[in-house]
N, C-alpha and C positions, 0 to 999 in steps of 0.2 A: 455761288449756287445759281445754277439755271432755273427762273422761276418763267412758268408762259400759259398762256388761258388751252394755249393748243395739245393736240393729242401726242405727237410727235413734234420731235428738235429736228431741222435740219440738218445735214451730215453727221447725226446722231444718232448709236442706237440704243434701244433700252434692254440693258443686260438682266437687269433685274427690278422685279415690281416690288416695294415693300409697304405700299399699303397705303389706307389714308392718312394724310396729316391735317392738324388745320390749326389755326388760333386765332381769339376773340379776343374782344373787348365790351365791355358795359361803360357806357356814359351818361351819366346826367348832365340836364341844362343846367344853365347858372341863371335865377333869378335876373341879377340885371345884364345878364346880355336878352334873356326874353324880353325884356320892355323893350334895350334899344332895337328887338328884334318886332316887334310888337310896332314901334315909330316908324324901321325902316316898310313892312308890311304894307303902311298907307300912303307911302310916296313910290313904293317900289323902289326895287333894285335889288343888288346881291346881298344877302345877309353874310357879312364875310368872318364875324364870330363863328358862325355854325358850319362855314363852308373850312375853315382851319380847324373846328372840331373832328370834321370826319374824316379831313386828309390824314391828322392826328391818329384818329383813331382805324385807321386804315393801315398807316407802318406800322402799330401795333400790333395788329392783329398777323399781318405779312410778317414780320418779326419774330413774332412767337411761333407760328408754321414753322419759318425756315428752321427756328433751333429746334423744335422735334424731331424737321426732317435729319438733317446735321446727329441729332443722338443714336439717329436708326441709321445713319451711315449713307445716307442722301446726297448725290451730287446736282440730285436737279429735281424739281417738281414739276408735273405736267398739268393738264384740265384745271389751273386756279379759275377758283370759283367765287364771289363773295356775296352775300345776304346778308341782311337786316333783318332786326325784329324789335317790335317794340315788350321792352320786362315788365315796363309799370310807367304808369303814366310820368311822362317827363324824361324817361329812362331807356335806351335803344342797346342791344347788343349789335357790333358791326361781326362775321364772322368770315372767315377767309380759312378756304378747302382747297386739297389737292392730294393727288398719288405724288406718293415721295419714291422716286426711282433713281436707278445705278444706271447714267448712259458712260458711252464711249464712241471715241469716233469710230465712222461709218465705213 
């Protein structure tokens, strides 16, 4: 599956639009990665628990998109989109959007 932030594919065109797709994820922190998160905070540097959380919950999210798109008969998604929110304190939704369309070459 063609997934791309952009409006159009190169030597592609889009036969058919079938709409939005998208999928999410909810994660919570883990207590003790906040502390070692909390130590790394006052020497700096990358907090790399959190930063392999959201790549994590990033293919998630891209994952569960492509298989809605794939159930509505999808060979490519175009405009992926992705946003955060915070559900509850501690707790973030990651969310990943896009038009699930029919291309063919151009």
């Amino acid at each position: 599956m063609i997934v791309t932030t952009t409006d159009l594919i190169p030597d592609k065109k889009i036969a058919r639009s079938l709409g939005l797709v998208r999928g999410n994820t909810i994660r919570a922190r883990h207590i003790g990665k906040d502390i070692s998160a909390m130590f790394k905070s006052i020497v700096g540097g990358e907090i790399s628990d959190y930063t392999k959380l959201m790549a994590e919950s990033r293919e998630q999210a891209l994952d569960r998109m492509t298989d809605e798109a794939a159930r509505l008969g999808a060979n490519a998604i175009v405009g992926l989109r992705f946003t955060t929110s915070m559900v509850m304190d501690g707790a973030a939704e990651l969310l990943a959007y896009g038009t699930a369309v029919v291309v063919e070459d151009d």
